[in-house]
N, C-alpha and C positions, 0 to 999 in steps of 0.2 A: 504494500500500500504506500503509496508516496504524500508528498508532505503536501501543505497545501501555503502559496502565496498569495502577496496582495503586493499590485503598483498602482498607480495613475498617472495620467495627465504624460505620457510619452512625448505625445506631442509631435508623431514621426515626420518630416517634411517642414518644419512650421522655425523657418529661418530666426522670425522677430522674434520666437522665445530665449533662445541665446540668450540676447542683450536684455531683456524685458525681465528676464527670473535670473540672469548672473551665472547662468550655465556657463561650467568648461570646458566650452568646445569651442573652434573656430568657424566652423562652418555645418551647415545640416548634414551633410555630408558625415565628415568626423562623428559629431552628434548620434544620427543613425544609426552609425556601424560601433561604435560604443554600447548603444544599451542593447543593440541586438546581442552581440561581445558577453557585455555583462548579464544578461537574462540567461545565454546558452549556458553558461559556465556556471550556472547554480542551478537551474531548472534540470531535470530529467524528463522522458516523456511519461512516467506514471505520475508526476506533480501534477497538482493542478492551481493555476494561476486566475485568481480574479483581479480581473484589469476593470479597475473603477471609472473609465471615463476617461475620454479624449486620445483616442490613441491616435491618433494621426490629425493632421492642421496643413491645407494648402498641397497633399499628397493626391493624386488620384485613385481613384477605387480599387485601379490594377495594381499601380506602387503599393497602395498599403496593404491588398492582401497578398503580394509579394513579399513584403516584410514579417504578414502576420504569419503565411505559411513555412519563415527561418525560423520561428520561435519554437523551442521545447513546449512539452505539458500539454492539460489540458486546459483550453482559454472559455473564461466565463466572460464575458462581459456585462458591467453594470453601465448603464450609457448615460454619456457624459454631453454637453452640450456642446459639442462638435461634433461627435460620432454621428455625420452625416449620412454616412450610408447603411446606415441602419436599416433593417425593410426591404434589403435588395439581396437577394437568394444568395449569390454566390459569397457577400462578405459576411452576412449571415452563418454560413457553410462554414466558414475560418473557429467558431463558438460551437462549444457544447450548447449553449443555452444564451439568451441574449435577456437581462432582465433591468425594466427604473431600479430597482431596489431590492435587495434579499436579504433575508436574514439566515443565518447557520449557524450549526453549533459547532466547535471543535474544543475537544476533549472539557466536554459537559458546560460550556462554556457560551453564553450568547452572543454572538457577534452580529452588530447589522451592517450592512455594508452599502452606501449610497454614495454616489460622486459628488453630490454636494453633505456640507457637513449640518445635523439635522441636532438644534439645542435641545429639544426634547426630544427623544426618539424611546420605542418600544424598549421595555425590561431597563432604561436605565437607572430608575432607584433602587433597580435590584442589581444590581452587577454588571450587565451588560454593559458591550463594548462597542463603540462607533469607530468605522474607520469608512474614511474619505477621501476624495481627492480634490478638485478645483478650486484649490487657492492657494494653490503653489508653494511656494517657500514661506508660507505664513501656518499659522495654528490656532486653533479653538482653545481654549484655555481653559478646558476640562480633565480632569485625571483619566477621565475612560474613553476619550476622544482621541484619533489619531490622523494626522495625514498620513497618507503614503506617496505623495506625490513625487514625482523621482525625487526632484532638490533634496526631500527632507528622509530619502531612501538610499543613499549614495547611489541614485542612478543605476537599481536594479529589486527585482521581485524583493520583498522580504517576509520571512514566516511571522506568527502573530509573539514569538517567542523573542525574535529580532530587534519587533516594532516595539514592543514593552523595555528594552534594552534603549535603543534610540530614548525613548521619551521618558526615561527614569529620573534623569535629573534636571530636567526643564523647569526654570522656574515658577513660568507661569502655570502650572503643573496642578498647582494649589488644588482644595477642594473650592467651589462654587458653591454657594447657598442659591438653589435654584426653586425653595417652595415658593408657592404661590403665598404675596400678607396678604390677607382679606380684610384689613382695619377700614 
């Protein structure tokens, strides 16, 4: 049984994020064959990988299921507000399953998983976990909220084990007082 991952926001083709999220890469090009690089070199094909959103910006439908077809694993898509070609059979074909929003468990554990980050969302005052992508190099500043958007993933999959490493000593980490006053 293989592991299971989370990215977003790739962004495969999409030049201006470079410069706009502080990406190190010189060109789409570099860019590209980087996360492909880094995605192969940790993914297997019994992983399966939930890609939260936006994989591809300014790529055409062939380029990007060109790309999606180098990637290891099995690819879930949660869709993200570029994932344009959504609805069209063959990049459809690239996914196990293409879904707005899912929720899973791994190891007894809720996770929900939506490309935009959602402040209330299902089971969170009970434990559950949020992970997200679309807003890049920034974060929610909740304890049980995660990006995985490359920037804050060193530009590759990570397990849920990874991501709790990543965000262990952030300090806006804090807990949130998020009940409702009713005064």
């Amino acid at each position: 049984m293989g592991k299971n991952y989370f990215i977003a926001d790739t962004h495969f083709f999409h030049e201006k994020i470079i410069k706009m999220c502080n990406r190190p890469f010189d060109n789409v090009e570099e860019m590209n064959k980087k996360l492909i690089e880094n995605w192969n070199k940790k993914v297997t094909d019994d992983d399966t990988v939930y890609i939260l959103g936006d994989v591809s910006f300014k790529g055409s439908k062939e380029n990007t299921i060109s790309i999606l077809k180098q990637l290891k694993g099995k690819k879930i898509l949660i869709k993200g507000n570029h994932d344009r070609f959504v609805g069209q059979r063959d990049f459809d074909e690239c996914f196990e399953k293409v879904y707005d929003y899912l929720q899973i468990t791994e190891d007894k554990q809720q996770i929900i998983l939506s490309h935009y980050p959602i402040i209330d969302y299902a089971g969170m005052y009970y434990g559950a976990k949020m992970i997200y992508g679309h807003i890049h190099n920034k974060y929610v500043p909740h304890k049980n909220m995660y990006c995985v958007s490359v920037e804050c993933v060193n530009y590759e999959p990570v397990t849920l084990e990874e991501i709790e490493e990543i965000y262990k000593d952030k300090e806006t980490k804090e807990e949130i007082d998020w009940t409702i006053k009713w005064n």
